[in-house]
Structure formats: C-alpha cells, structure tokens
C-alpha positions as CSV (number, residue, x, y, z in Angstrom):
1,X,19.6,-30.6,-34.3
2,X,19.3,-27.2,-32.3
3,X,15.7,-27.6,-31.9
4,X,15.8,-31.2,-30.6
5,X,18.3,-30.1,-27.9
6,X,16.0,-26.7,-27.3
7,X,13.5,-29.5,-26.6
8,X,15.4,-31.9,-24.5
9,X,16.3,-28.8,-22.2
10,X,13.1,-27.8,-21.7
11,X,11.8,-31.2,-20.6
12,X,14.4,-31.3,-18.4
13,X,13.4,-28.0,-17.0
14,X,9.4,-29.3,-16.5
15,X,10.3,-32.5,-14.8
16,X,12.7,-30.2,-12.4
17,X,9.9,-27.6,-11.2
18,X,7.4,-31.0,-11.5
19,X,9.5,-32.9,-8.8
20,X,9.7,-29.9,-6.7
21,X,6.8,-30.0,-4.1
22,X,4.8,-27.1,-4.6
23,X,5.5,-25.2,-1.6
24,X,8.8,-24.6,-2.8
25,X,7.7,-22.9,-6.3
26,X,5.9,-19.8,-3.7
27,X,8.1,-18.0,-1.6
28,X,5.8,-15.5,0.7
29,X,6.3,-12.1,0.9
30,X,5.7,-11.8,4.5
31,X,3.3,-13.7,6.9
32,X,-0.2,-12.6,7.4
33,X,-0.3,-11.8,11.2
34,X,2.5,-8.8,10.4
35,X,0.0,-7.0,8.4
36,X,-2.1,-4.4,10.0
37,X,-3.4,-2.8,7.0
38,X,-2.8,-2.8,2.8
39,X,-3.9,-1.5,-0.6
40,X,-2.8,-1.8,-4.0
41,X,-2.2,1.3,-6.3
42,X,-3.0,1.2,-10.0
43,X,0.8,0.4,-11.1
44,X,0.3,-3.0,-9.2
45,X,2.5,-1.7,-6.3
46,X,1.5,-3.4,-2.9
47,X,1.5,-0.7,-0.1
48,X,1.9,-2.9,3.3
49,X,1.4,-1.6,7.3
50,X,2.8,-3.7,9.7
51,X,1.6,-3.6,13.3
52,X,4.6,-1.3,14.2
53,X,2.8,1.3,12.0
54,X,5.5,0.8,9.3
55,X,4.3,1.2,5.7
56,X,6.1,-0.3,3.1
57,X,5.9,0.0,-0.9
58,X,6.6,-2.9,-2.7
59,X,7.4,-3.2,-6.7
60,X,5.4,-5.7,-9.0
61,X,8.0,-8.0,-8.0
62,X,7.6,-8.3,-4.5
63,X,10.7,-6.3,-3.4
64,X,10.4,-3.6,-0.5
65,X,11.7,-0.6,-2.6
66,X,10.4,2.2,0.3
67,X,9.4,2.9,3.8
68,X,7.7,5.7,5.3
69,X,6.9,5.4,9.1
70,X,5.6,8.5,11.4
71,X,6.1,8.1,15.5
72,X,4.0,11.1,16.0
73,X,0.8,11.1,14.5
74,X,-0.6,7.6,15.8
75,X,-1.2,4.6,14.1
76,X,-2.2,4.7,10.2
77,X,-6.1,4.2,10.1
78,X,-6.4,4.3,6.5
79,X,-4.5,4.4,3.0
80,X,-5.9,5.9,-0.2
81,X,-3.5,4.8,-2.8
82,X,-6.1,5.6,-5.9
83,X,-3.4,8.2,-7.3
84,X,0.5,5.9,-6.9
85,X,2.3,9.7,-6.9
86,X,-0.4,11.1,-4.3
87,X,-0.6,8.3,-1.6
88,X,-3.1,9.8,1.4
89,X,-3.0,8.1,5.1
90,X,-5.6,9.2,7.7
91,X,-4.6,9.7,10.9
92,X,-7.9,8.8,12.7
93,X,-6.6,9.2,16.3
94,X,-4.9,12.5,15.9
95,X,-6.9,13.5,13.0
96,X,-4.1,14.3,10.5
97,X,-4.4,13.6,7.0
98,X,-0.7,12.8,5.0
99,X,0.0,13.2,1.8
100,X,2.9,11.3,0.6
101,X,4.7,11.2,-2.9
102,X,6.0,7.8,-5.0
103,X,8.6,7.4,-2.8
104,X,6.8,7.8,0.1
105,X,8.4,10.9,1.5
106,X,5.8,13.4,2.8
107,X,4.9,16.0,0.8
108,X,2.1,18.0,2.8
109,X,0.3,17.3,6.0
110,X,-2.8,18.9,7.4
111,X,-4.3,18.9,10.6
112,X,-8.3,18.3,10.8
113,X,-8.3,20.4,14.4
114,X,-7.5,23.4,13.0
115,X,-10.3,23.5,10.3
116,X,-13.9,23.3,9.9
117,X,-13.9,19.1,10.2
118,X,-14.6,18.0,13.7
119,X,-14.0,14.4,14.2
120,X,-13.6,12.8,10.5
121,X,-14.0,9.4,10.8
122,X,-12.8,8.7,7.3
123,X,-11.2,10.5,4.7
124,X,-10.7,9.7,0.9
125,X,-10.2,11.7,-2.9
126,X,-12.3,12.6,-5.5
127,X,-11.7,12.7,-8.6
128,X,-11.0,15.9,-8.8
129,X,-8.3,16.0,-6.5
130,X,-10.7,17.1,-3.3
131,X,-10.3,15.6,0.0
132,X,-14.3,14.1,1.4
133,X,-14.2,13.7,5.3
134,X,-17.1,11.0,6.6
135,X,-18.5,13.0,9.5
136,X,-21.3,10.7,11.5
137,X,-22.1,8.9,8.3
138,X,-22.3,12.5,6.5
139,X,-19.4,13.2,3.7
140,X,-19.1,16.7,2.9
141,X,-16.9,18.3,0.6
142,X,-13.8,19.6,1.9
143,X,-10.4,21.4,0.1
C-alpha cells in the first residue's frame, strides 16, 4: 500500500516538472553582459567580476556568499583562484598583486613598482607557493 502511494506521488511529481516548459526548470544566476571576468576554484566556488570591478564568490549552489571590491587599485585584470584560501587578483594597470583569503578579505598586497618587476603583464602561482610575473613574453621567478 505505502509503496503504491510512494509511486503515485512520484508520477505526479514527473508529469508536474514535464508540463513545466523548460525555461522555468533554470533560473540564471546573472546575465552574461554583467560579467567582466570569472574562474572557478577547486571547491566548485564560482568567483564572478562584474563590470563595476565587483568580485563576487558564489557557493556550489549559486548563492553570492561574499564580495570584495577595491576603488583604488584599478580594474581587476586577472584572478588566480588555483588555491580557494589564497585567491590572487593582478592589478595590471597599477601593477598591484592582491592576495585575498576564503572570504575574500585582503590579506597582503604588494606593489610591482617598488621591486625588481617592471611592467608584469601577467602574474600567476606555482606550486610552490611562488608568484611568476610574465615580462614581454619572459616569466621569471619572483618571491
């Protein structure tokens, strides 16, 4: 008896999301001329910038959990989110590299002009934890 009225509910259920059209069964996070930039992190955590320059982290489920957005360094011109505890964002305009923890506070900046990188035109991490400038198509090891 229970498992003929487990059965009739569930049929019930199918024809329901069946007769829905199937724009309704997707609801979109946000549309795709917001995004300026993205990247994914190992945990499955979707790290979105927006045009404004604001980053947002959102969970597995699509909810914006938290926000980090800087007015004085420039726009964002790239987001190494390899490491989900370490996030890096290059500053390409001002040459500042971020380093932001999982909840996207800052946790340590550094300023290219005050070291031996001139004009980095990318930055990303090794695997040992080292930051690699690209230099005119050159990476060197740096920190």
């Amino acid at each position: 008896m229970q498992k003929c009225f487990f059965l009739a509910l569930l049929v019930i259920q199918m024809v329901k999301v069946a007769a829905q059209p199937l724009d309704s069964l997707f609801t979109p996070l946000f549309s795709i001329e917001a995004v300026a930039s993205f990247a994914i992190d190992p945990l499955g955590q979707l790290l979105v910038m927006d045009k404004s320059g604001k980053l947002t982290q959102h969970n597995a489920k699509g909810d914006a959990i938290f926000q980090y957005h800087n007015t004085t360094a420039g726009a964002i011109y790239s987001i190494d989110a390899s490491d989900p505890f370490n996030v890096l964002l290059f500053f390409k305009e001002s040459q500042q590299i971020v380093l932001l923890d999982r909840t996207l506070s800052e946790r340590a900046s550094l300023d290219l002009r005050f070291s031996s990188v001139l004009y980095a035109t990318a930055i990303t991490r090794s695997h040992a934890n080292q930051l690699w400038p690209m230099m005119n198509r050159q990476a060197r090891w740096f920190c």
